[in-house]
DOPAPA-16118 format. One line per 4 residues: number of its first residue (from 0); their letters; for each residue x, y, z of C-alpha. Coordinates in nm, 3 decimals, always signed. Layout:
N
NUM = a = X,Y,Z | ...
This chain:
473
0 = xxxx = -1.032,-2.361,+1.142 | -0.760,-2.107,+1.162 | -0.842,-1.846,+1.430 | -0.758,-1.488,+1.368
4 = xxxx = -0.672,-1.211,+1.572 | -0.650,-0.840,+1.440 | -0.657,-0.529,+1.568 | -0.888,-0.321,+1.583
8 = xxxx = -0.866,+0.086,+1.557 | -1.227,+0.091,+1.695 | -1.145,-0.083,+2.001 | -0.791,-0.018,+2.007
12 = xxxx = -0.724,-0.357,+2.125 | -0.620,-0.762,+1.925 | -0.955,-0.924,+1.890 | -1.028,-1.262,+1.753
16 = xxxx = -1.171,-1.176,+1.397 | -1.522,-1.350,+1.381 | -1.708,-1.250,+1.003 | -2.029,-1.156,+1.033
20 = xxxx = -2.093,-1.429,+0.720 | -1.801,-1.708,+0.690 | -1.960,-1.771,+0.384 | -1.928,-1.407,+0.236
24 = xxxx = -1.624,-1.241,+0.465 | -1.622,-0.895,+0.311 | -1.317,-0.606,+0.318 | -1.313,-0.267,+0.152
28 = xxxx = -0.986,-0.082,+0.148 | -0.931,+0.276,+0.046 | -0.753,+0.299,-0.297 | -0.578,+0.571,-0.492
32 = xxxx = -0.675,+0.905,-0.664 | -0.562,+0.876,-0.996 | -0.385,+1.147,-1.115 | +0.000,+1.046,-1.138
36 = xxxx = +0.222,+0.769,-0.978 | +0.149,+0.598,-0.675 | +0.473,+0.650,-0.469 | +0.578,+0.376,-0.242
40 = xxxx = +0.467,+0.477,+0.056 | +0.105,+0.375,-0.147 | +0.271,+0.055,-0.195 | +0.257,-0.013,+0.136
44 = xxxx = -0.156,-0.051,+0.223 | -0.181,-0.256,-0.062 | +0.062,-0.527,-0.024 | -0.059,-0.525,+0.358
48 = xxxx = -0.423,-0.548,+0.270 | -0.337,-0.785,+0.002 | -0.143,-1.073,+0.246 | -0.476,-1.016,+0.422
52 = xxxx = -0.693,-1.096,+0.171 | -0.437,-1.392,+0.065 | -0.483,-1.522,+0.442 | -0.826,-1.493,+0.400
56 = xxxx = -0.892,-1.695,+0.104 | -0.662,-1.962,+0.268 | -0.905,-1.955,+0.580 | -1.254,-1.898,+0.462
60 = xxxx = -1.228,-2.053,+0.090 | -1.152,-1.794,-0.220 | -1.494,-1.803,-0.322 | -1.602,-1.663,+0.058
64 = xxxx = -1.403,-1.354,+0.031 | -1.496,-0.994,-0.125 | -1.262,-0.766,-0.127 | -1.301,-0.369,-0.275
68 = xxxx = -1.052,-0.115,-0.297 | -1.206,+0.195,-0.512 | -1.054,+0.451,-0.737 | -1.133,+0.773,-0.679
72 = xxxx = -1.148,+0.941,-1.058 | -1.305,+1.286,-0.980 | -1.098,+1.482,-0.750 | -0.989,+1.833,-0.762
76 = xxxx = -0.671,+1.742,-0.800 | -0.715,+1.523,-1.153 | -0.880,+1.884,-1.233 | -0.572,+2.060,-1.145
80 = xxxx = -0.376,+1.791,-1.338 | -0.641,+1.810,-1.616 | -0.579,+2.200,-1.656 | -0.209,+2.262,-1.655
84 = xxxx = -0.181,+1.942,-1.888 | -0.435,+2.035,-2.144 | -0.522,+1.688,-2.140 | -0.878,+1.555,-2.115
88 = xxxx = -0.977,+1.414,-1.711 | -1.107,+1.120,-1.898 | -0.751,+1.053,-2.045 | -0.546,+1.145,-1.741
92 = xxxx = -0.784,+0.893,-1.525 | -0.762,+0.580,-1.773 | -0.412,+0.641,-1.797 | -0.345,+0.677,-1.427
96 = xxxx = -0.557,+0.390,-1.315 | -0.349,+0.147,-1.546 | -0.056,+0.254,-1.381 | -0.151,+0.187,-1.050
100 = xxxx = -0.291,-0.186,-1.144 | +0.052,-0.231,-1.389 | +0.255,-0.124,-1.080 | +0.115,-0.310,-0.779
104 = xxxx = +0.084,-0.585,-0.990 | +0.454,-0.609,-0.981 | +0.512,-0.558,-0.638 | +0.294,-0.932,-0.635
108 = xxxx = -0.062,-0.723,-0.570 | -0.356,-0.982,-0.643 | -0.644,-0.738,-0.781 | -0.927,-0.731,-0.561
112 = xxxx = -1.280,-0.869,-0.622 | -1.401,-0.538,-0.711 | -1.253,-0.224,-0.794 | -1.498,+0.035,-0.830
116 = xxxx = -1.485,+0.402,-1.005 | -1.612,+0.645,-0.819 | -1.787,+0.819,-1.161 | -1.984,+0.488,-1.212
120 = xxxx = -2.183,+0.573,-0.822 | -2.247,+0.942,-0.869 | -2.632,+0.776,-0.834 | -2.605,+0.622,-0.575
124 = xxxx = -2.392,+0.905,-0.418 | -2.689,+1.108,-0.416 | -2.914,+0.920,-0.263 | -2.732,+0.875,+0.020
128 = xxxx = -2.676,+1.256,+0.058 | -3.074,+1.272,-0.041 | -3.138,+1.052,+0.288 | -2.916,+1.194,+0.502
132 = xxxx = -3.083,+1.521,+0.429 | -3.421,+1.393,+0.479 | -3.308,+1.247,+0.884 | -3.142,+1.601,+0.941
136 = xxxx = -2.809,+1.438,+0.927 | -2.732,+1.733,+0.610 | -2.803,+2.023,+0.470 | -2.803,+2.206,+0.183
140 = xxxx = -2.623,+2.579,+0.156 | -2.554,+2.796,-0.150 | -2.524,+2.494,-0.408 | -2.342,+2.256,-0.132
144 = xxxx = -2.446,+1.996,+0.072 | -2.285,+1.951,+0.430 | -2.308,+1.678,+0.660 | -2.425,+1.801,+1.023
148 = xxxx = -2.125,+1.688,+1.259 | -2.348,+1.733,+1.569 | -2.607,+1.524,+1.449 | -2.383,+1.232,+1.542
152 = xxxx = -2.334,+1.151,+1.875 | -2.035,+0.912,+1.829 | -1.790,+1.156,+1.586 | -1.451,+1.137,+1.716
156 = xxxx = -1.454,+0.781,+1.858 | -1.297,+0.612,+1.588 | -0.957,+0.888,+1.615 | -1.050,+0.936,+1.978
160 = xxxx = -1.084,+1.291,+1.965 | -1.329,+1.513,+2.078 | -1.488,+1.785,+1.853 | -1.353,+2.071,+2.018
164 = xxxx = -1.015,+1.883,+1.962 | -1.048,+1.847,+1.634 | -1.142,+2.204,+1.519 | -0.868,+2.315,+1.787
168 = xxxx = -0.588,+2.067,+1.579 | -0.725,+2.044,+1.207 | -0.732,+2.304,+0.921 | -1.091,+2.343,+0.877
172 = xxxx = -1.195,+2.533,+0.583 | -1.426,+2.796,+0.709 | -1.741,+2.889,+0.500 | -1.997,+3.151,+0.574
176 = xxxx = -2.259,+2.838,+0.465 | -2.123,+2.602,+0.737 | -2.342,+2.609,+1.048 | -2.027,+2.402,+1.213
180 = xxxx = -1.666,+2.454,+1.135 | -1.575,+2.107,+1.124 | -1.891,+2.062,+0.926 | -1.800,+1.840,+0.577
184 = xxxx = -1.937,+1.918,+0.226 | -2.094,+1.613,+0.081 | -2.159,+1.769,-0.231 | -2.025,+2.120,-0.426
188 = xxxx = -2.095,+2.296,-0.670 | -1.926,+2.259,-1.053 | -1.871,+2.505,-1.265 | -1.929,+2.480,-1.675
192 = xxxx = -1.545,+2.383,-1.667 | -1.548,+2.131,-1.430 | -1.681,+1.744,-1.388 | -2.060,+1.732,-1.275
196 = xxxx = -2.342,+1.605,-1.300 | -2.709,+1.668,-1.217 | -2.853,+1.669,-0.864 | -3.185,+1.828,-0.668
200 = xxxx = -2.911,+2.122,-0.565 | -2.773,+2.203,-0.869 | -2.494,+2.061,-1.109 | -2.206,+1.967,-0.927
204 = xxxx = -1.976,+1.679,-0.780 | -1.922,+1.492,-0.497 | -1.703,+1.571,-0.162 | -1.436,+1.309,-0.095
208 = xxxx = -1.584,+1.113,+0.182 | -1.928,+1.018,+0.081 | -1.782,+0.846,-0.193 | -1.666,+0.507,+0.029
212 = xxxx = -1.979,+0.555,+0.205 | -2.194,+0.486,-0.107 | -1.977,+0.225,-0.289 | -1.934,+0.012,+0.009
216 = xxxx = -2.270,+0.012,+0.059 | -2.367,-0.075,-0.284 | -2.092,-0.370,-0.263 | -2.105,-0.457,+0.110
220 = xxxx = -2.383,-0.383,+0.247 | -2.450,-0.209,+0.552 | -2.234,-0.376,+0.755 | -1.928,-0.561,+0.662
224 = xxxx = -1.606,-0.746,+0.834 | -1.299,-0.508,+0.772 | -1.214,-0.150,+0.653 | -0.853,-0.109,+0.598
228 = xxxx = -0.632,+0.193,+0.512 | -0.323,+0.414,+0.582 | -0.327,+0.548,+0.952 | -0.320,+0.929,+0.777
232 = xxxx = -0.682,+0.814,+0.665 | -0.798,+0.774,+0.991 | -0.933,+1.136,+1.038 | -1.086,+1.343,+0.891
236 = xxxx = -1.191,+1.070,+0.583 | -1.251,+0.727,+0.788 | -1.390,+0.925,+1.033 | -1.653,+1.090,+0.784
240 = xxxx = -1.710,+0.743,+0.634 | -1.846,+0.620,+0.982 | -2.052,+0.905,+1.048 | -2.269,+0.956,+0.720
244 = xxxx = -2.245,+0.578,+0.672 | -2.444,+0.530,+1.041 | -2.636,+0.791,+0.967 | -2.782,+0.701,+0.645
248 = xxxx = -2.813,+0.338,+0.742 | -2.845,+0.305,+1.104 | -2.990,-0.043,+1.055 | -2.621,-0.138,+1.004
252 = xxxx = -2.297,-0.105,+1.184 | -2.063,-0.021,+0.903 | -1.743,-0.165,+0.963 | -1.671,-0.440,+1.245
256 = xxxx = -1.312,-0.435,+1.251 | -1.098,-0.119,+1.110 | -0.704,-0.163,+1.048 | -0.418,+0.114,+1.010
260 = xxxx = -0.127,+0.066,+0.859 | +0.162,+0.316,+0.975 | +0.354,+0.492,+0.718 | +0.684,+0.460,+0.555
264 = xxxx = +1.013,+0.632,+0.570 | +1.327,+0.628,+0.353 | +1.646,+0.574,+0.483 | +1.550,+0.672,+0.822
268 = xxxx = +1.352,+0.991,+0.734 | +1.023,+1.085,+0.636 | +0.960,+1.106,+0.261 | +0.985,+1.432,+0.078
272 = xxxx = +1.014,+1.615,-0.212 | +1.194,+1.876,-0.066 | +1.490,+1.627,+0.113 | +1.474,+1.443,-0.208
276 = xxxx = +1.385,+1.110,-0.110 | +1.065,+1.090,-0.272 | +1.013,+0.854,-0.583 | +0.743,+0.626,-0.703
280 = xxxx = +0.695,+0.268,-0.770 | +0.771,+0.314,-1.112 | +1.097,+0.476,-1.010 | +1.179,+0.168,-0.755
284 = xxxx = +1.077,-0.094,-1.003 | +1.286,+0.061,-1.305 | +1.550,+0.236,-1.148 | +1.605,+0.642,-1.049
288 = xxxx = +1.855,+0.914,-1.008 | +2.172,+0.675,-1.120 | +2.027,+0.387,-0.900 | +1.965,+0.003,-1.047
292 = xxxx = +1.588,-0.103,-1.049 | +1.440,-0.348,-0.737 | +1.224,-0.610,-0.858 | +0.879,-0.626,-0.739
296 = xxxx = +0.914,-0.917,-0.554 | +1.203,-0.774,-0.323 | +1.029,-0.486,-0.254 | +0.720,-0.696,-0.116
300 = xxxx = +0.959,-0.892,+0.096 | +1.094,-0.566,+0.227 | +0.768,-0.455,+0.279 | +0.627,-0.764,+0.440
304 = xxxx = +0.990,-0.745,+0.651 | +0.828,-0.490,+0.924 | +0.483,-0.541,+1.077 | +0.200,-0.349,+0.939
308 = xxxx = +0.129,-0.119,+1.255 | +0.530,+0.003,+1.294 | +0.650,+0.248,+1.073 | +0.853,+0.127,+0.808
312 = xxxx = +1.194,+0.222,+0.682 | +1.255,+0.146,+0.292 | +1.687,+0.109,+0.264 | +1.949,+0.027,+0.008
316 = xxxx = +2.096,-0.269,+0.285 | +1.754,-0.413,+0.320 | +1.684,-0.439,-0.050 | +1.974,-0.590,-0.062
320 = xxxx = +1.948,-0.847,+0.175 | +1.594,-0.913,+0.056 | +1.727,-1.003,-0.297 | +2.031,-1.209,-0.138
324 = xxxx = +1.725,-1.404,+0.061 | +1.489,-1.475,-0.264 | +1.781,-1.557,-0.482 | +1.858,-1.832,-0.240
328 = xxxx = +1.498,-1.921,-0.197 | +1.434,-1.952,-0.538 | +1.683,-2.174,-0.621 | +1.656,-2.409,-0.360
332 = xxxx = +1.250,-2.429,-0.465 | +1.348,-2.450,-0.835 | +1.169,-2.713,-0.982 | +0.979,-2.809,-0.685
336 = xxxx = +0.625,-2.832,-0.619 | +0.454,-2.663,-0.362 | +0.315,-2.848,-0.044 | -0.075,-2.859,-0.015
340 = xxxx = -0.042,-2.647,+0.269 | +0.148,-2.414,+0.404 | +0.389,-2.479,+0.729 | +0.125,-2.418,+1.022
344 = xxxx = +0.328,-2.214,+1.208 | +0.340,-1.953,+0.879 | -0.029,-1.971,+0.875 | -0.068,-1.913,+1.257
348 = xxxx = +0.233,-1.649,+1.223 | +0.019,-1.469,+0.970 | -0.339,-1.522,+1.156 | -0.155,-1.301,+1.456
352 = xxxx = -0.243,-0.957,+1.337 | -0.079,-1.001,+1.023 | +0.314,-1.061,+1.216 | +0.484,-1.103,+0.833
356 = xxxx = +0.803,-1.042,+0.991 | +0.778,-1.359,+1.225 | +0.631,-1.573,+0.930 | +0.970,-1.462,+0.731
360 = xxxx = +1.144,-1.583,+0.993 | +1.025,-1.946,+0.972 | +1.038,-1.936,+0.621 | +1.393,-1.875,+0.684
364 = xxxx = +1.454,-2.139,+0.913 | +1.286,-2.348,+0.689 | +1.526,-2.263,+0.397 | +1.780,-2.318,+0.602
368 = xxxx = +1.759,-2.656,+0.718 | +1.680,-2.500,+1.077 | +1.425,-2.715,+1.319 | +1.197,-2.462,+1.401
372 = xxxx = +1.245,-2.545,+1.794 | +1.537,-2.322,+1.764 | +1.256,-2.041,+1.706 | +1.042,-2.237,+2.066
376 = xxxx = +0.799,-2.400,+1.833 | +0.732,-2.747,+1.912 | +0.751,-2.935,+1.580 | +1.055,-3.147,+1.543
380 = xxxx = +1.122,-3.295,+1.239 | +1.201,-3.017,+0.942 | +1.031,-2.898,+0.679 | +1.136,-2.950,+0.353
384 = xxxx = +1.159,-2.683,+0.048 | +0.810,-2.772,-0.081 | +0.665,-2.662,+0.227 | +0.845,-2.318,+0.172
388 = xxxx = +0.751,-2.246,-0.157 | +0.389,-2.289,-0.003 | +0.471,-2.092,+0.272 | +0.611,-1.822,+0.077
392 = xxxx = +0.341,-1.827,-0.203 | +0.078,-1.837,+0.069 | +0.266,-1.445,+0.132 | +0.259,-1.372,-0.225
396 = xxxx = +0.660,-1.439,-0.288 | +0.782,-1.696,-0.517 | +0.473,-1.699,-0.737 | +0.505,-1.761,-1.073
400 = xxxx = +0.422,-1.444,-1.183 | +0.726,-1.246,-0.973 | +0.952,-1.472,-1.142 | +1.261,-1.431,-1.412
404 = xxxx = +1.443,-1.146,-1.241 | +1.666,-1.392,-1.062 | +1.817,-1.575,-1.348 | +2.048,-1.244,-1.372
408 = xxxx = +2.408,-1.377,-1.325 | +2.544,-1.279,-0.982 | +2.853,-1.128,-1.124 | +3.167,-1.130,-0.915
412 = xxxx = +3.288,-0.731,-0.944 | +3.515,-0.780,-0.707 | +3.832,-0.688,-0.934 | +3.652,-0.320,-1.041
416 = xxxx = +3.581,-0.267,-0.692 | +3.971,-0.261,-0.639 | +4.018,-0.075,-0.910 | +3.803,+0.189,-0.825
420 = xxxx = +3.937,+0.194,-0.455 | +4.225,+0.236,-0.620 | +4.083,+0.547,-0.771 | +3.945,+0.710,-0.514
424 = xxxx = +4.260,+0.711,-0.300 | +4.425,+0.870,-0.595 | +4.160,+1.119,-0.603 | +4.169,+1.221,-0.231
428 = xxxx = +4.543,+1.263,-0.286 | +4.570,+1.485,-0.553 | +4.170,+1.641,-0.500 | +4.099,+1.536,-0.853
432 = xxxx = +3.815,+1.340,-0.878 | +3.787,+1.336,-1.235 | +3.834,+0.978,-1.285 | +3.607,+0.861,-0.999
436 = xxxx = +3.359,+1.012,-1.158 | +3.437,+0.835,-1.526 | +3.395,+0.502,-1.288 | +3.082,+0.621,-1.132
440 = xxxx = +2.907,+0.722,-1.433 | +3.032,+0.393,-1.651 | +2.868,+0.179,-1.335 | +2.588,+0.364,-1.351
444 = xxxx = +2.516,+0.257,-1.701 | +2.608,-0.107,-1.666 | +2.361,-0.142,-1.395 | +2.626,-0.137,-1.126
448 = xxxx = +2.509,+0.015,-0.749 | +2.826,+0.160,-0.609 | +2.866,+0.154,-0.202 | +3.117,+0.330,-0.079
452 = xxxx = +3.181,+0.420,+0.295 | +3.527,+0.431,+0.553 | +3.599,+0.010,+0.502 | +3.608,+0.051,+0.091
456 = xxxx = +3.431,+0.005,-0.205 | +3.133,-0.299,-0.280 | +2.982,-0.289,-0.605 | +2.639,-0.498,-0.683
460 = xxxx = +2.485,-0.572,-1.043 | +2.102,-0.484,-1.035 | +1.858,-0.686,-1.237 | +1.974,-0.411,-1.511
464 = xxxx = +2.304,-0.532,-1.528 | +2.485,-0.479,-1.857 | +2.810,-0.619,-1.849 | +2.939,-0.532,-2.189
468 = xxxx = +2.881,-0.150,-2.047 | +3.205,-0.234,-1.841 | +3.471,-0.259,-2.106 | +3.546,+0.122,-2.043
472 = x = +3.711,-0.004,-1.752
């Protein structure tokens, strides 16, 4: 059997991954709150979590793998959403939570095993805040419930800060009911306005935390194999998660192994509203601001492109050069069937902490006829295209259900590109830029990305292309 190594946040060190059941290998990953788009830097823990669970199911048999990833659908910021809307929570939630499946289904997302609600575990919620009470792990102030911070010994190990560190360094909301600032409310109370429900303090609502706590529990168990999430997770929530979980169930360990995934950038900087480089999934997948749609598939491969625990930088050039790569691919695997299994070297690629970016670069090699000793493997005869359509399915590319964007005609533009060079050194001449901007806008609405820089023009058809759009010109 494969081995796998991961690393683990808890011990901050590449272990060999060894399930606590083979037969039931269990994973719960934090999911979204529903209450608009998932942008792409949400895109990111989900396609990494999702090769995982694909590796997974290759090792241990798809029947030996559970995977959860929750929604959480009462937040105060669906409330927010809910009141400057006018729309129902109900509605914004169902609405929400279809988006999020719809998109990272097309960025090649299997769904999980289980995808809990938060609103369907408001029991067992309170139970767990009911027990934690009864140990003196809680208690209950002014219509809240708050979870007792120095009742837990280890708090702080999983972030590897002390307590006095973290009230120092974190915005703690301070409340004359809080016997510790860095204290967390398990429960609040709702008013007659607000989502709630009935509890031995009152009506009210859960805090954020406790809700992964419960539903992994209900799902999981006590203790289960991996915990996975985005490293901005790791305090205060995972480290919340951990302390009410070990508290209310000391009999288990929680999670064995926890994973981080670093975040994402755009174009080299950190993703804002305010420097405008901020846009959703949606926005990638359909096109924004002028710019042609990416299908979901390149994005994955962009995605997969960088290893999970770097930071990753979404650009135009590596879009780009993803779709250049899966056109190829694709239609050197067209009408081919996929090996049994997939090259071992992808497989042991992928079983090393998740190193995507080395398994793209056999799959590569492969589609290019390359031996893979030129990479210092040992096998010497070549694989052949059937082996990288399994080796590439295995990653969640060239499936089936990614496909059909690629049969767009890779037009040759080369003669508007001139043109429009033309144009612009007319424009610089006589500082009117009138016409450039006629060009611009016409190429906008054929589908055309427009790259201009010191060297000249290059125009590219997206999958949006519209060549009949072009006759302006």
């Amino acid at each position: 059997m494969t081995t796998i190594k991961l690393h683990n946040s808890k011990t901050r060190k590449k272990e060999v991954f060894q399930p606590i059941d083979p037969e039931n290998v269990r994973m719960y990953v934090c999911g979204p709150t529903v209450y608009d788009r998932a942008h792409i830097g949400n895109a990111r823990p989900v396609i990494v979590f999702d090769t995982l669970f694909r590796l997974l199911r290759h090792v241990y048999g798809a029947e030996h793998v559970t995977y959860v990833r929750n929604f959480t659908d009462v937040d105060d910021k669906i409330n927010a959403r809910a009141a400057e809307s006018g729309r129902s929570i109900g509605e914004i939630t169902a609405e929400t939570t279809q988006w999020y499946l719809d998109d990272m289904r097309a960025v090649g997302a299997m769904d999980p095993t289980e995808m809990p609600r938060a609103t369907a575990f408001i029991g067992a919620m309170v139970s767990m805040i009911e027990d934690l009470i009864a140990k003196g792990h809680a208690y209950a102030a002014d219509g809240h419930v708050l979870f007792s911070v120095e009742s837990y010994a280890e708090y702080g190990a999983l972030s590897g800060r002390s307590v006095d560190d973290m009230i120092a360094g974190a915005r703690v909301e301070v409340a004359p009911y809080k016997r510790n600032p860095m204290d967390f409310v398990l429960w609040k109370p709702s008013s007659d306005d607000l989502p709630g429900w009935d509890s031995p303090w009152g009506r009210g609502r859960p805090g954020w935390h406790i809700e992964c706590s419960a539903m992994s529990y209900e799902l999981l168990g006590a203790s289960f194999d991996i915990h996975g999430g985005g490293n901005d997770l790791m305090f205060p929530h995972h480290e919340n998660e951990i302390a009410q979980s070990c508290c209310a169930h000391p009999e288990g360990g929680f999670a064995n192994v926890w994973m981080h995934n670093e975040m994402l950038q755009v174009e080299g900087k950190k993703m804002s509203k305010s420097l405008g480089n901020f846009f959703t999934v949606r926005d990638l997948l359909d096109g924004h601001d002028g710019e042609p749609g990416v299908p979901g598939e390149v994005i994955r491969y962009v995605f997969l492109s960088t290893h999970y625990g770097k930071p990753m930088d979404w650009t135009a050039k590596k879009a780009s050069e993803a779709e250049t790569t899966l056109r190829r691919w694709r239609k050197v695997t067209e009408g081919v069937t996929a090996a049994a299994q997939a090259p071992v070297e992808v497989v042991e690629a992928l079983a090393d902490d998740l190193n995507t970016a080395q398994a793209l670069t056999i799959l590569q090699a492969i589609s290019n006829g390359v031996p893979l000793t030129m990479l210092g493997y040992a096998r010497e005869e070549r694989y052949g295209m059937a082996d990288l359509l399994a080796g590439a399915q295995l990653m969640g590319l060239l499936t089936p259900e990614l496909a059909g964007w690629e049969v767009i005609e890779v037009v040759d533009l080369s003669l508007f590109a001139e043109k429009f060079q033309a144009a612009r050194v007319a424009a610089m001449a006589s500082k009117d830029f009138s016409e450039v901007d006629r060009q611009k806008a016409v190429f906008r609405e054929a589908g055309v990305e427009v790259r201009m820089s010191k060297d000249g023009v290059e125009l590219i058809a997206g999958p949006g292309f519209d060549a009949s759009r072009l006759e302006g010109l």
